[in-house]
NUNU-17034 format. One line per field, with one value per residue: x, y, z of N, C-alpha, C, O in turn; residue in one letter. Coordinates in Angstrom, 1 decimal. Layout:
REM residues N
n.px = [X / ...]
n.py = [Y / ...]
n.pz = [Z / ...]
ca.px = [X / ...]
ca.py = [Y / ...]
ca.pz = [Z / ...]
c.px = [X / ...]
c.py = [Y / ...]
c.pz = [Z / ...]
o.px = [X / ...]
o.py = [Y / ...]
o.pz = [Z / ...]
residuo = [A / ...]
This chain:
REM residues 101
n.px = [0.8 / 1.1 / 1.8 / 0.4 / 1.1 / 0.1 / -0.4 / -0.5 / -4.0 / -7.0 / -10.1 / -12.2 / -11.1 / -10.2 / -12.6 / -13.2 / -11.1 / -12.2 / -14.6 / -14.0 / -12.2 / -13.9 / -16.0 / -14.4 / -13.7 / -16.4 / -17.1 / -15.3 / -15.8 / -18.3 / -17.5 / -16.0 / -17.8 / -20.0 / -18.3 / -17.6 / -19.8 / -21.1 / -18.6 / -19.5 / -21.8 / -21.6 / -19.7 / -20.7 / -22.9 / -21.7 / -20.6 / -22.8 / -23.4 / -21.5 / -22.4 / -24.3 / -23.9 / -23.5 / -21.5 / -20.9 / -22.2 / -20.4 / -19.2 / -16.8 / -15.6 / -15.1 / -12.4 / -10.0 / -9.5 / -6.2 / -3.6 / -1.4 / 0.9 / -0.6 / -3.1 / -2.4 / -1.7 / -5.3 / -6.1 / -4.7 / -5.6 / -8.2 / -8.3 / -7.0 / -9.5 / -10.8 / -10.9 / -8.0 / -7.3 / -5.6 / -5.5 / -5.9 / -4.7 / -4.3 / -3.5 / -0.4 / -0.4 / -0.5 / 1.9 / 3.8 / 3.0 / 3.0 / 6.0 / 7.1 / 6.6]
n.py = [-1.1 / 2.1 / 5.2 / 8.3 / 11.5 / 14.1 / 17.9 / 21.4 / 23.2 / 21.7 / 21.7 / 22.1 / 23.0 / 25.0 / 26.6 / 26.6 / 28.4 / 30.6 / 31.3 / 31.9 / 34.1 / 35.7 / 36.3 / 37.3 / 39.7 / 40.8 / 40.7 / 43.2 / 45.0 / 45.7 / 46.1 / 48.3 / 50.4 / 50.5 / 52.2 / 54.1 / 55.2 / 56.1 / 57.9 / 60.0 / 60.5 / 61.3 / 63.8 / 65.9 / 65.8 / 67.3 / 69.2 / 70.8 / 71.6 / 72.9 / 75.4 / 75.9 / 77.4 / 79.3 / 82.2 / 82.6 / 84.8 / 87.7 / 89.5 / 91.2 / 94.1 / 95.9 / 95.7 / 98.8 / 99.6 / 99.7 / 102.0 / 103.0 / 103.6 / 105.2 / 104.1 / 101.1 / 101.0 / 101.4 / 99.2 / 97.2 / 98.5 / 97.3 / 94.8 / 93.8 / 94.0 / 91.9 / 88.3 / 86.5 / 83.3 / 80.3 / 79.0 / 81.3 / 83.1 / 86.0 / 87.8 / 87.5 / 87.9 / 90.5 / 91.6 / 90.7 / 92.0 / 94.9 / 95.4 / 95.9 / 98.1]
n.pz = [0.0 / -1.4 / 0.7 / 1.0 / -0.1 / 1.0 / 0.7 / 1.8 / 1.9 / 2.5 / 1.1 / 3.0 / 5.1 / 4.7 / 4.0 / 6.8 / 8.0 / 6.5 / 7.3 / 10.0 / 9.9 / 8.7 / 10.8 / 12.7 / 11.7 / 11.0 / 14.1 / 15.4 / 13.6 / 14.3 / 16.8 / 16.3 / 15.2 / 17.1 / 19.0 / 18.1 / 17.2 / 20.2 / 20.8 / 19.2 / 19.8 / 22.1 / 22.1 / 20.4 / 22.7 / 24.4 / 23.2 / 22.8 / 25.2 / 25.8 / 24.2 / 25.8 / 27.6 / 30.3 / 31.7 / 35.2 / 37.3 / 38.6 / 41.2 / 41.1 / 40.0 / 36.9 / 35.0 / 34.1 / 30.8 / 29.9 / 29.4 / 30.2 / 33.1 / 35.1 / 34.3 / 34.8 / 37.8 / 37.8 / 37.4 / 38.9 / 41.2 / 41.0 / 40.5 / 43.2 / 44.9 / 44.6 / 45.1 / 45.2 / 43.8 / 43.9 / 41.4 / 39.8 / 37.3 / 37.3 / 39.1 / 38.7 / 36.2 / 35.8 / 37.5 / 35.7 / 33.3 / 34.6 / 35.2 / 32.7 / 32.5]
ca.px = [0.0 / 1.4 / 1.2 / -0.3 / 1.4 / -1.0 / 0.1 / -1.9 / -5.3 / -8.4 / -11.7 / -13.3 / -9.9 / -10.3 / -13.9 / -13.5 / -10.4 / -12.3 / -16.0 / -13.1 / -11.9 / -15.2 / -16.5 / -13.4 / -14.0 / -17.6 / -17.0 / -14.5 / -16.3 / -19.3 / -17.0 / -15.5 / -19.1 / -20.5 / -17.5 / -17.5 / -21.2 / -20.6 / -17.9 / -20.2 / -23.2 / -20.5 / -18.9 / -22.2 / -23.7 / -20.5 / -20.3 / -24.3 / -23.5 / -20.5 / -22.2 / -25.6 / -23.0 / -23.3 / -20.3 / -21.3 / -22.1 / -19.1 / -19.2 / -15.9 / -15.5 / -14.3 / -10.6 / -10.2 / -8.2 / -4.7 / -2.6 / 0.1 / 1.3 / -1.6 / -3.8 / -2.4 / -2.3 / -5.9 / -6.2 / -4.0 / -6.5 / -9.7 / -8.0 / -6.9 / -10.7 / -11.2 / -10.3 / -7.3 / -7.1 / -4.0 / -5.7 / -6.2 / -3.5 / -4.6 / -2.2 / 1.2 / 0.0 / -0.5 / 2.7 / 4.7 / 3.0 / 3.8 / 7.2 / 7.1 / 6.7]
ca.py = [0.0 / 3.6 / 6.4 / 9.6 / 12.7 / 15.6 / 19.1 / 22.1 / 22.6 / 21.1 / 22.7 / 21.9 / 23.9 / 26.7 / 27.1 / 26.7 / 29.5 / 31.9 / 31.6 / 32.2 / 35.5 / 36.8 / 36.1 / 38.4 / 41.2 / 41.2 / 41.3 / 44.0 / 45.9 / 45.9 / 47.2 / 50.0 / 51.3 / 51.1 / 52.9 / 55.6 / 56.3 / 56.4 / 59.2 / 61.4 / 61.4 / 62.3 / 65.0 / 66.4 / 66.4 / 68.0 / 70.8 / 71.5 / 71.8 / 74.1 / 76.4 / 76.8 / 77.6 / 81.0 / 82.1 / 82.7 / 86.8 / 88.0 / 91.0 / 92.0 / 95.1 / 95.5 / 96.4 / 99.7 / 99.8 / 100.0 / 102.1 / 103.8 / 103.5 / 105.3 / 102.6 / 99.9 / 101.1 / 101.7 / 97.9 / 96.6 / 98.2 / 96.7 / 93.1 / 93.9 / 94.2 / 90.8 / 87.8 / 86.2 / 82.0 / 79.9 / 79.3 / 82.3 / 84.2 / 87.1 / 88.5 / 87.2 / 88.3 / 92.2 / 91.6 / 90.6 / 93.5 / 95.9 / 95.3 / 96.3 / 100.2]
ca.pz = [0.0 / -1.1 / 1.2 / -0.4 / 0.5 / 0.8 / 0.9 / 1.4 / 2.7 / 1.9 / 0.6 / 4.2 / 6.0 / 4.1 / 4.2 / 8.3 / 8.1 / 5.7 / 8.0 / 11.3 / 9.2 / 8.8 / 12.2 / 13.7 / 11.3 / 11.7 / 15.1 / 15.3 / 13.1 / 15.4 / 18.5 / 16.1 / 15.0 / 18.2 / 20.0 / 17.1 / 17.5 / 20.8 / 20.9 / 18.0 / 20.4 / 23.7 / 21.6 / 20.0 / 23.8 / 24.8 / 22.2 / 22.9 / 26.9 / 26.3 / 23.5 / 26.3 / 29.2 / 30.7 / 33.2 / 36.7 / 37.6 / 39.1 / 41.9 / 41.0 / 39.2 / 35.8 / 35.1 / 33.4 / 29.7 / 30.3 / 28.2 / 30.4 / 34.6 / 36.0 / 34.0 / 35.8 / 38.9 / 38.7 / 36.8 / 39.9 / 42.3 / 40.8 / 41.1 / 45.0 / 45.7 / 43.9 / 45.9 / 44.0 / 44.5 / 43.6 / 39.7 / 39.1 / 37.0 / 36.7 / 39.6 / 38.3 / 34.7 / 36.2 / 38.1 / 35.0 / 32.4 / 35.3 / 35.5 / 31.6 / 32.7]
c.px = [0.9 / 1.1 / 0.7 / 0.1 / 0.1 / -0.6 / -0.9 / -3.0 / -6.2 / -9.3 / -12.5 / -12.1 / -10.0 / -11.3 / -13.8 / -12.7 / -11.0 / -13.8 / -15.0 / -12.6 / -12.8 / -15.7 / -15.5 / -13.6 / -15.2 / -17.8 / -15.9 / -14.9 / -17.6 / -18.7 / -16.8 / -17.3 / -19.8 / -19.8 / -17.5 / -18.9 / -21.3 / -20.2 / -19.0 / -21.2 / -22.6 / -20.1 / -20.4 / -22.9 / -23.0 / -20.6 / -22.0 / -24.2 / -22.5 / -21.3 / -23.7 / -24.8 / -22.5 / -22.3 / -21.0 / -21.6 / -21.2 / -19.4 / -18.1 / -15.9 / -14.6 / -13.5 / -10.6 / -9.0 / -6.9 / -3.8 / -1.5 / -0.2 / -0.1 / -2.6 / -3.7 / -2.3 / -3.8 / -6.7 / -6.0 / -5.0 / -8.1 / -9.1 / -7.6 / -8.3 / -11.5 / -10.3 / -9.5 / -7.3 / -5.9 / -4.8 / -6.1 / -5.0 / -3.5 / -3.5 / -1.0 / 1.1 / 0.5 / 0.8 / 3.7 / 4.3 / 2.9 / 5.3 / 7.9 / 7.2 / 7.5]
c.py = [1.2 / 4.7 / 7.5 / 10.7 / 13.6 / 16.3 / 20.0 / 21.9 / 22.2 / 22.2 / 23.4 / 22.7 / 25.1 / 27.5 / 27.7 / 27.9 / 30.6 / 32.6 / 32.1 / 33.5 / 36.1 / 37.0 / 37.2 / 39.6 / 41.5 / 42.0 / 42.3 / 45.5 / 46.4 / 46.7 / 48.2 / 50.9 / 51.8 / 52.3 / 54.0 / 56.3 / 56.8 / 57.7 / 60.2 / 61.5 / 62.0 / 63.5 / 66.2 / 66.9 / 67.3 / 69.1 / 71.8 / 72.3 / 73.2 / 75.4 / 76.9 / 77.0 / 79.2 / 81.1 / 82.3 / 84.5 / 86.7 / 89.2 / 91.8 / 93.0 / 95.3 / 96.3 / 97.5 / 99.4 / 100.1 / 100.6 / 103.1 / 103.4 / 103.9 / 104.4 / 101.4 / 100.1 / 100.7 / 99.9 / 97.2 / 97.2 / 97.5 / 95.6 / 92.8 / 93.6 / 92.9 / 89.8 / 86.9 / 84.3 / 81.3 / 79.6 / 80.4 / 82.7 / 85.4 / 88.1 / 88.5 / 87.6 / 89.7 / 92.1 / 91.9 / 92.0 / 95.0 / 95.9 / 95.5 / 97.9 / 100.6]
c.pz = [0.0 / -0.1 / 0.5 / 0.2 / 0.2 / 1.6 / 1.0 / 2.2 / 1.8 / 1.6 / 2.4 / 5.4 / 6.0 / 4.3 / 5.6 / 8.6 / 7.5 / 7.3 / 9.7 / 11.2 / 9.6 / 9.8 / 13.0 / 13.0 / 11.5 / 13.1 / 15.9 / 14.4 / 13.8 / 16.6 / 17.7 / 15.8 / 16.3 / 18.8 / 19.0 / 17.1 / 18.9 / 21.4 / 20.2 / 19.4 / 21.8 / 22.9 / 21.2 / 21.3 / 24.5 / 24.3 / 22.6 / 24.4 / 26.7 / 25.5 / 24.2 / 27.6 / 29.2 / 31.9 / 34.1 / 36.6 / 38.7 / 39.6 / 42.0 / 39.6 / 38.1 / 35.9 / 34.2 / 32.2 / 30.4 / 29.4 / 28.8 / 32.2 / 35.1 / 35.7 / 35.3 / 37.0 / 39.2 / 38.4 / 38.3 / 41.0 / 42.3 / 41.0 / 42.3 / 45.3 / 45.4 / 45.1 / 44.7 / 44.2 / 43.6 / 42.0 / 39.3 / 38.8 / 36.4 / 37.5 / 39.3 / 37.2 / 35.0 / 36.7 / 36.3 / 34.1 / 33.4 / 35.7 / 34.4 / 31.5 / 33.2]
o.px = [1.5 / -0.1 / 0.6 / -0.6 / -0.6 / -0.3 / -2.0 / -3.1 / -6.2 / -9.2 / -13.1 / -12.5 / -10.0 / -11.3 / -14.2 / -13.1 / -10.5 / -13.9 / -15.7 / -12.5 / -12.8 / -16.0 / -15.9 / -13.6 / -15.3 / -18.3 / -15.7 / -14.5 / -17.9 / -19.2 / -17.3 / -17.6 / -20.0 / -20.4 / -17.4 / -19.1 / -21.5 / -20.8 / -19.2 / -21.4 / -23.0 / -20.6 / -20.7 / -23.5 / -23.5 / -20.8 / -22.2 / -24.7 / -22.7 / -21.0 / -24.4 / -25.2 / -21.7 / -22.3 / -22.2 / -21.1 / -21.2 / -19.7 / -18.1 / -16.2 / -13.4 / -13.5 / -11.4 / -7.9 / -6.9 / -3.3 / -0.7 / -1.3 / -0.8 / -3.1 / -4.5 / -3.0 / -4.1 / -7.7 / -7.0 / -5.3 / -8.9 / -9.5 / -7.9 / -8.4 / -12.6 / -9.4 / -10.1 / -7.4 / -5.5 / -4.2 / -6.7 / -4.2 / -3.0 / -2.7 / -0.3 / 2.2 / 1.7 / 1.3 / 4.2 / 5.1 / 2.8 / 5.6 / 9.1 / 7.6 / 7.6]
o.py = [1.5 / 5.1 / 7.5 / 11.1 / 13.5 / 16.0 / 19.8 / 20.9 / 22.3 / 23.3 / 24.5 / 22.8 / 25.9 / 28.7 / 28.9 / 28.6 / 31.7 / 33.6 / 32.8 / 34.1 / 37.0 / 38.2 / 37.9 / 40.7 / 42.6 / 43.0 / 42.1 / 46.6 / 47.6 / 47.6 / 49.3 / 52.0 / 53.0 / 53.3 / 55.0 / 57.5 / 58.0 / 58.5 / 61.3 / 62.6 / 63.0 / 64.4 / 67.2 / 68.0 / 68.2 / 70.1 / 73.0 / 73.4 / 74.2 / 76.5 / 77.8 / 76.7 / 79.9 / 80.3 / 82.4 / 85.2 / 85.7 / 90.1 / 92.8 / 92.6 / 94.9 / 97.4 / 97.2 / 99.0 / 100.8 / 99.9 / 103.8 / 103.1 / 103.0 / 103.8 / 100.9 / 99.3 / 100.0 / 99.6 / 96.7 / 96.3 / 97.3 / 95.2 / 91.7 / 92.6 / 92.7 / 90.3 / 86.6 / 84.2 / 81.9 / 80.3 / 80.5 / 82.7 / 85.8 / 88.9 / 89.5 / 87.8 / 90.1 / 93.1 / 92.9 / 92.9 / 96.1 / 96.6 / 95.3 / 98.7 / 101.8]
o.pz = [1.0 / -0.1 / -0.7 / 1.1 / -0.7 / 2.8 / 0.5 / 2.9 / 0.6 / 1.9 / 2.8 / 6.5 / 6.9 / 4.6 / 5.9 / 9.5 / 7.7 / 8.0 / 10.5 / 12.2 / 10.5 / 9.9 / 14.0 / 13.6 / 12.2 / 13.4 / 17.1 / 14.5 / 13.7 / 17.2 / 18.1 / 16.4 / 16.6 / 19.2 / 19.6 / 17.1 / 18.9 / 22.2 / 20.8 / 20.0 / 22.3 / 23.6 / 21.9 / 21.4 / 25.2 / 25.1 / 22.6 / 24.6 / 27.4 / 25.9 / 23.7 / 28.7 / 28.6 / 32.8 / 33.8 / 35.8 / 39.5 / 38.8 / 42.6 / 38.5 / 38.2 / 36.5 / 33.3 / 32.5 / 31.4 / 28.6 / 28.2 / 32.6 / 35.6 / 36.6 / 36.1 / 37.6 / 40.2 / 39.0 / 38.9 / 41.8 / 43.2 / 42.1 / 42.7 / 46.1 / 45.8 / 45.8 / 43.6 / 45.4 / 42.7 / 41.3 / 38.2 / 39.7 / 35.4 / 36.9 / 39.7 / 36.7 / 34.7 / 36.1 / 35.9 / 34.2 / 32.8 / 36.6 / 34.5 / 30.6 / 33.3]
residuo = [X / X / X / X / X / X / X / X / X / X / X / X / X / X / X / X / X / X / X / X / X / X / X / X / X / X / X / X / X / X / X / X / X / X / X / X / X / X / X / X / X / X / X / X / X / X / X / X / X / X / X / X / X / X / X / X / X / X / X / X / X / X / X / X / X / X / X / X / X / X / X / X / X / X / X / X / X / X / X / X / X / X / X / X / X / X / X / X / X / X / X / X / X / X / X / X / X / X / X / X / X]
């Protein structure tokens, strides 16, 4: 009795590697859609939230134009009367464009 080499795949290998293909793209293409619609309706409810967003009313007094020394002085005393908190930079900016005169 001859042995029979066989090389290669079969019909019934192939078929089982092709339906194993499609099954991982299908389902990979299902996570990316979902996760992409996803982000659109986060971003969309995002952009809607920021463009109905009114700032807070603010009891501090507004800063007068600045166009020479007595300016900022009177700039630098409207922000004294403001309470300053460690994010705010509005004191260290006045600091530095006073130290420009």
């Amino acid at each position: 009795m001859q042995k029979q080499s066989q090389s290669g795949f079969t019909i019934v290998e192939t078929v089982i590697s092709l339906i194993v293909v499609v099954v991982i793209v299908g389902v990979g293409y299902l996570v990316w859609h979902n996760h992409h619609k996803n982000n659109t309706a986060t971003s969309s409810t995002t952009a809607a939230n920021i463009g109905n967003y009114a700032s807070p009313p603010t009891a501090a007094p507004s800063a007068p134009q600045i166009n020479n020394a007595s300016d900022l002085n009177s700039a630098m005393a409207a922000l004294n009367q403001t309470s300053i908190t460690a994010n705010n930079v509005d004191g260290s900016q006045l600091s530095t464009e006073s130290s420009s005169f």
